[in-house]
C-alpha positions as CSV (number, residue, x, y, z in Angstrom):
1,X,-23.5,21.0,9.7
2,X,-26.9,19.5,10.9
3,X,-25.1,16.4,11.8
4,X,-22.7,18.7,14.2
5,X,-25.6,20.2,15.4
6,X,-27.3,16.9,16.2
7,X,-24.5,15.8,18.0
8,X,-24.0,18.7,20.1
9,X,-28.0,19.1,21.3
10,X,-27.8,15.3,22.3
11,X,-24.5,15.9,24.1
12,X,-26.4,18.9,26.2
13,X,-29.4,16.6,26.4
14,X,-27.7,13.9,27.4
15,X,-25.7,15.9,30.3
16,X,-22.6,15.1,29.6
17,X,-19.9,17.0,30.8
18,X,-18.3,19.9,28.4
19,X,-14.8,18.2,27.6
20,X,-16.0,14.7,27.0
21,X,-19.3,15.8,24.8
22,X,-16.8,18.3,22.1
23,X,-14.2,15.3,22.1
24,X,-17.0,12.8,21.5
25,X,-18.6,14.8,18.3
26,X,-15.4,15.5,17.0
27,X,-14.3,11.8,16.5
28,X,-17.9,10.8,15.8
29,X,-18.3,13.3,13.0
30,X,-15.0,12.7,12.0
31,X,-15.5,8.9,11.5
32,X,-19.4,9.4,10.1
33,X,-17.6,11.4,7.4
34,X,-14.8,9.3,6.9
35,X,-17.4,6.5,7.0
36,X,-19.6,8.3,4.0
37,X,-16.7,8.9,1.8
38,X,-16.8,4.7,1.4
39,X,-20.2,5.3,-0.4
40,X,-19.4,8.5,-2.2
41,X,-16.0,7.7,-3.4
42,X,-16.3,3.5,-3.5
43,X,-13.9,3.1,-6.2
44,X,-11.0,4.9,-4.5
45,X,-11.2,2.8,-1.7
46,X,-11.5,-0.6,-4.1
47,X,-8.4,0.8,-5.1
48,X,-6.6,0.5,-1.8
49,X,-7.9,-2.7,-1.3
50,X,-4.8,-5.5,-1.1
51,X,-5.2,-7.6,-4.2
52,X,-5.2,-10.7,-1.7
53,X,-8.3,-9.6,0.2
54,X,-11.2,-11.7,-1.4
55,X,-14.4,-9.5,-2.0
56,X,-13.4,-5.9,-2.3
57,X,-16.7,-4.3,-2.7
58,X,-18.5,-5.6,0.1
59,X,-15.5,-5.0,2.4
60,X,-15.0,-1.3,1.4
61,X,-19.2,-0.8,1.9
62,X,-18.6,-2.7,5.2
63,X,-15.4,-0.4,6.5
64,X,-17.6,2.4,6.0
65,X,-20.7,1.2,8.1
66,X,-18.5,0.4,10.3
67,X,-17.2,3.5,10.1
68,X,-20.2,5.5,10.6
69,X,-21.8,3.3,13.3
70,X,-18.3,3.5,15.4
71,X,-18.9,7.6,14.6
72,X,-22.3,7.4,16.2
73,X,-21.4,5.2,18.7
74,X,-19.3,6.8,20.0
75,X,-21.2,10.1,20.7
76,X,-23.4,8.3,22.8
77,X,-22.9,7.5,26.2
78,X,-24.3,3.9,26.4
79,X,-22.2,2.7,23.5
80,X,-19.4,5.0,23.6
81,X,-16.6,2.4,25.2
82,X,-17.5,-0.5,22.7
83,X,-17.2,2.1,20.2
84,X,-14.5,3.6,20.6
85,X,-13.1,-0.3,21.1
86,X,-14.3,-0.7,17.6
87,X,-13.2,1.7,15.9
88,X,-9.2,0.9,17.4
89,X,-10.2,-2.2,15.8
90,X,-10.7,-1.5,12.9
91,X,-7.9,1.0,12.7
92,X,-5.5,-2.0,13.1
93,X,-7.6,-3.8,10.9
94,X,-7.6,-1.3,8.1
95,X,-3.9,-0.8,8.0
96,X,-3.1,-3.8,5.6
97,X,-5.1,-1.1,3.0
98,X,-2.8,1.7,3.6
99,X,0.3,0.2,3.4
100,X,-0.9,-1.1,0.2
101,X,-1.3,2.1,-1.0
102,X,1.9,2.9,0.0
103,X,4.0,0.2,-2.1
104,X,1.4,1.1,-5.1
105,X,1.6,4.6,-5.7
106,X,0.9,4.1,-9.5
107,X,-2.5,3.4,-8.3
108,X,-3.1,6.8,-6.9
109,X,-1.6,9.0,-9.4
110,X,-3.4,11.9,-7.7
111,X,-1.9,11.1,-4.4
112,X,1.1,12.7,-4.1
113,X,3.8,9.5,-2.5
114,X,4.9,11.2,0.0
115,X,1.3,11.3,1.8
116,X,0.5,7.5,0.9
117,X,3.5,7.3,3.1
118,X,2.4,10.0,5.8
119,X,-1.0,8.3,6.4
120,X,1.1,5.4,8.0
121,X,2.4,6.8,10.7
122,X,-0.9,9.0,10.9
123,X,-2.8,5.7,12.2
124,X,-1.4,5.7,15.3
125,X,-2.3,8.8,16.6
126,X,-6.2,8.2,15.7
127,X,-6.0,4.9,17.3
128,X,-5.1,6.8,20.2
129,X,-7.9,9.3,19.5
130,X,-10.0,6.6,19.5
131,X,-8.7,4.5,22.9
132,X,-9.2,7.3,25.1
133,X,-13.0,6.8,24.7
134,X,-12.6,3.4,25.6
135,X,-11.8,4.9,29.7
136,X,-14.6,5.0,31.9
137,X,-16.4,8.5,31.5
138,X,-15.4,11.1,34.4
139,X,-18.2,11.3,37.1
140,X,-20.0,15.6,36.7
């Protein structure tokens, strides 16, 4: 809640307009969050992690900083586009681990299968979540 809170005083502060500044904190909270869970829950993402992928640790830290930093980034103004261009990125980038999960469902025993195979198709709506912060802002 103080993060929220955060984001929406900088958003007044910052003057930007109404529609762009609750879309902005959404996504930005929503990928700070998504971000943290790589540090609070590290070993079930170094479960998702394709076998093939050298390095599994580092990379799942990594996707989360990047993760968070997109998240902030994109509530800001300044950064917002390259963001929001980041975070598409590493959508696309990130979708080798899902599909993984997908074909391994004795991995994620807790998962039910059907959702390791929901979260595919899931992807492309947040890439698109994330594109339309990559538009030039509307003039207020």
């Amino acid at each position: 809640m103080p993060l929220l809170l955060f984001a929406l005083e900088l958003g007044v502060r910052l003057g930007m307009e109404k529609r762009v500044r609750w879309g902005a904190v959404a996504i930005g909270v929503f990928y700070i969050a998504a971000g943290a869970l790589h540090f609070v829950a590290t070993q079930l993402y170094l479960r998702a992690m394709p076998g093939y992928l050298p390095a599994p640790r580092p990379l799942v830290l990594v996707s989360g900083a990047a993760e968070i930093a997109g998240g902030i980034g994109v509530m800001l103004p300044s950064t917002r586009r390259a963001a929001a261009w980041g975070l598409v990125l590493l959508l696309v980038a990130v979708f080798p681990a899902n599909v993984w999960m997908a074909m391994h469902p004795e991995r994620f025993a807790e998962i039910p299968q059907w959702a390791l195979w929901a979260r595919l198709p899931l992807q492309v709506p947040l890439i698109w979540w994330a594109w339309r912060f990559t538009k030039t802002e509307p003039q207020v």
